[in-house]
Backbone as a chain_set.jsonl record, in Angstrom:
{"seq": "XXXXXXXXXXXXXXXXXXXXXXXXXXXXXXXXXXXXXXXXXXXXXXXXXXXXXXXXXXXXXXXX", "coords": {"N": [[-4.815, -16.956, 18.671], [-2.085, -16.98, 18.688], [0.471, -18.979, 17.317], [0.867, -22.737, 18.165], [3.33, -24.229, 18.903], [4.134, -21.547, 20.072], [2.627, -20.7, 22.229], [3.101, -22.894, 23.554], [5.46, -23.253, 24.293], [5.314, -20.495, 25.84], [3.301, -21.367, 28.156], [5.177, -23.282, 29.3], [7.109, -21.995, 29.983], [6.489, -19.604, 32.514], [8.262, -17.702, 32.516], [8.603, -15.9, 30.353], [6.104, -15.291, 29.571], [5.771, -13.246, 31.851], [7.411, -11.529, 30.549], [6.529, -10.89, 28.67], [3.703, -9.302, 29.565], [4.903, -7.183, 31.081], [5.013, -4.244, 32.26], [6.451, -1.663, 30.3], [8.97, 1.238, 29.695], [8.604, 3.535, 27.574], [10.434, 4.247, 24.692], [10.931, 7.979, 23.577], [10.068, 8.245, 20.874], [8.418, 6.111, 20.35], [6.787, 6.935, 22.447], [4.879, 8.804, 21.22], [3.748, 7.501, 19.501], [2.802, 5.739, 20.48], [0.834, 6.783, 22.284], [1.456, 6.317, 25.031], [2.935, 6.506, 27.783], [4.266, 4.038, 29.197], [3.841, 0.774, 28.218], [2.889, -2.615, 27.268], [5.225, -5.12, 26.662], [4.063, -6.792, 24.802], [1.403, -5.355, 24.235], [2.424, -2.815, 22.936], [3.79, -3.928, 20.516], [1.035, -4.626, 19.279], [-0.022, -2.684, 18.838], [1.704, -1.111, 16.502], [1.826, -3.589, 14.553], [-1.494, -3.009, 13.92], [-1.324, -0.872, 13.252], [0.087, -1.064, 10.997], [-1.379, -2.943, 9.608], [-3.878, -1.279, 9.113], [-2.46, 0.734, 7.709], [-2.209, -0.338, 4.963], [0.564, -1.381, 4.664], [1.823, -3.259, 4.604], [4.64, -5.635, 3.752], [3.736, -6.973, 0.251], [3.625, -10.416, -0.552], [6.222, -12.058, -2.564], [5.761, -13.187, -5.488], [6.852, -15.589, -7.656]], "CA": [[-4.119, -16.37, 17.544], [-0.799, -17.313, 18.4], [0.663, -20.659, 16.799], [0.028, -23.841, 18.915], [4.247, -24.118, 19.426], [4.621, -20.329, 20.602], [1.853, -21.033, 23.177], [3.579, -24.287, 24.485], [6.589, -22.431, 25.024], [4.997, -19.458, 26.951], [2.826, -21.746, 29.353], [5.958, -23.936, 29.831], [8.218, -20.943, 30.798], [6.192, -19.092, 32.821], [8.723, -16.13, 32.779], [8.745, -15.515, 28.821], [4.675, -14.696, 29.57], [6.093, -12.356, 32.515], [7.79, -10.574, 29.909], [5.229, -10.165, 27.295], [2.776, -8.553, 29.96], [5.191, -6.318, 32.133], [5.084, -2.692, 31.759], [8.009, -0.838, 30.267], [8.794, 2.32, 29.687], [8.738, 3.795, 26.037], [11.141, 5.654, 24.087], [10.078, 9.246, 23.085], [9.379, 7.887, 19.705], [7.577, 4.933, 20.459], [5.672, 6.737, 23.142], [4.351, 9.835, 20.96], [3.118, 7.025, 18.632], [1.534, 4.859, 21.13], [0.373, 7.829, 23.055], [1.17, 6.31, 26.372], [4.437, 5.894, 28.936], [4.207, 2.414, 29.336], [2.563, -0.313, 27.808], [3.451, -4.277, 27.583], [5.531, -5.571, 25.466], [2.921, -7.243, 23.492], [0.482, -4.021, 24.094], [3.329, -2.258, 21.977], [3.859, -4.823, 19.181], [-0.547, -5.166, 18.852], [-0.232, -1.454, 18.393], [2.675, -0.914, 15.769], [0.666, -4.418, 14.121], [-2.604, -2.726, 13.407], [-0.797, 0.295, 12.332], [1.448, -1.578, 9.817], [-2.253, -2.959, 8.676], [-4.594, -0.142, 8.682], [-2.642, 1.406, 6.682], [-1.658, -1.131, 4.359], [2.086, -1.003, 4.807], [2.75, -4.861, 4.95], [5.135, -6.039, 1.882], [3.255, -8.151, -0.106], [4.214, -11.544, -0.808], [6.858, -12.205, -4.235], [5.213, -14.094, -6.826], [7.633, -16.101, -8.367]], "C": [[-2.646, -16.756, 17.511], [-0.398, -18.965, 18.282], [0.784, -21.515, 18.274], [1.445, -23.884, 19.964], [4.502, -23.012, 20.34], [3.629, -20.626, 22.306], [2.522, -22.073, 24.242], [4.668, -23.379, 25.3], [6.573, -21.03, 26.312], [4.199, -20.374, 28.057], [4.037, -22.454, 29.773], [7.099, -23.27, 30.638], [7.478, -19.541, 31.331], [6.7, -16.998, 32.43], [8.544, -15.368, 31.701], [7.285, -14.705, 28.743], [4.49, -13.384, 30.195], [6.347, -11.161, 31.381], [7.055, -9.609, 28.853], [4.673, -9.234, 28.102], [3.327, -7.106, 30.785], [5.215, -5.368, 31.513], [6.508, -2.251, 31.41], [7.739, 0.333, 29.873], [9.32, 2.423, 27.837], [9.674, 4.498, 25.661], [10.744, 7.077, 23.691], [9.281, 8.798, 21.869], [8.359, 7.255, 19.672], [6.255, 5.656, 21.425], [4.532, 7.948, 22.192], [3.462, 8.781, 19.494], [1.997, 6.592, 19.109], [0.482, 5.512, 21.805], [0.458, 7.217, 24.563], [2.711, 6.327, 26.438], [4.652, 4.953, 28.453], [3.337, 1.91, 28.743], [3.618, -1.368, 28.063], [4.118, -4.232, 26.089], [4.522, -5.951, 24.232], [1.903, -6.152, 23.059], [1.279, -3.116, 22.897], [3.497, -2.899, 20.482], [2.404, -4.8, 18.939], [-0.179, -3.83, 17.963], [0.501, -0.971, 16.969], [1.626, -2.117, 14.546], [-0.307, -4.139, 13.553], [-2.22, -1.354, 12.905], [-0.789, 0.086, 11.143], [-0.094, -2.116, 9.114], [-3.779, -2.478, 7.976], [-3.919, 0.852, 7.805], [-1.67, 0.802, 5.483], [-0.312, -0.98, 4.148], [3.009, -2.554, 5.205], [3.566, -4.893, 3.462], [4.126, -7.121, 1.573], [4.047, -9.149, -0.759], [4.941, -11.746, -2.273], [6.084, -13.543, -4.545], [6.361, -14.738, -7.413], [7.333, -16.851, -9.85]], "O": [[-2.039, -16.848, 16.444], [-0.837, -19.897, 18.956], [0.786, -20.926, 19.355], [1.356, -23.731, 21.182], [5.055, -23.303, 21.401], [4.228, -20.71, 23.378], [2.445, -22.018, 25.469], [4.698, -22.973, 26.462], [7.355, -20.714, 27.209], [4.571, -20.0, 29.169], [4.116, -22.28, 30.989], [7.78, -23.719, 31.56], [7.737, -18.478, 30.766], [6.147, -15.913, 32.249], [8.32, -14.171, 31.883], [7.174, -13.692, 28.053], [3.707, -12.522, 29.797], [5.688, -10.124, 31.307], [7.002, -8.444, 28.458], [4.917, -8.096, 27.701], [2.585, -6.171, 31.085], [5.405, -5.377, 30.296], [7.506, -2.446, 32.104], [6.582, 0.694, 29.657], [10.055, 1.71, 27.153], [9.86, 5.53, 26.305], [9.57, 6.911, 23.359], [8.059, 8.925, 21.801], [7.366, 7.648, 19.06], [5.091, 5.262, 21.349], [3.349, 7.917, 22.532], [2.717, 9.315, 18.673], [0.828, 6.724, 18.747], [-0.627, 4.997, 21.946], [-0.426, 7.578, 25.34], [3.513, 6.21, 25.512], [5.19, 4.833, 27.352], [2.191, 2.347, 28.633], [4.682, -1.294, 28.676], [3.84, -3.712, 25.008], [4.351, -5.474, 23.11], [1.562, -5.978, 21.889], [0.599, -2.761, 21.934], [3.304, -2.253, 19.452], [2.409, -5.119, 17.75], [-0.06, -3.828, 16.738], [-0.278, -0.363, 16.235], [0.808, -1.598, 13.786], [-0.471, -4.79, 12.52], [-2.96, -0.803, 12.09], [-1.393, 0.716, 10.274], [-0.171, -1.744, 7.943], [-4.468, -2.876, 7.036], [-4.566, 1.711, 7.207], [-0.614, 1.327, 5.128], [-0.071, -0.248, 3.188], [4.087, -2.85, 5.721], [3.236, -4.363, 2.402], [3.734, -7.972, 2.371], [5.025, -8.853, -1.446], [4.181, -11.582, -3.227], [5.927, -14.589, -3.916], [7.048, -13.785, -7.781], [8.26, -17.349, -10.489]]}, "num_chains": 1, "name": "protein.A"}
């Protein structure tokens, strides 16, 4: 799912992959959404993600 470039860049810099997966700790806000402590960076962004499109809340695209 993620573009071909973003990929290159995370196997080539190991640490950038570190970051995506490590646990952090949540803000109150963030955690009473996510319902946990911790999650991963990316675990956090999936979540917020399928929020933003279960309940249709993306902008849609201008027509010009």
């Amino acid at each position: 799912m993620l573009p071909q470039r973003m990929k290159k860049a995370i196997t080539d810099n190991p640490k950038k992959l570190a970051n995506l997966i490590d646990l952090v700790n949540l803000p109150s806000t963030l955690r009473e959404f996510v319902g946990q402590s911790q999650i991963s960076r990316l675990g956090c962004f999936m979540c917020v993600w399928s929020y933003i499109k279960a309940n249709n809340l993306q902008v849609p695209p201008l027509f010009f």
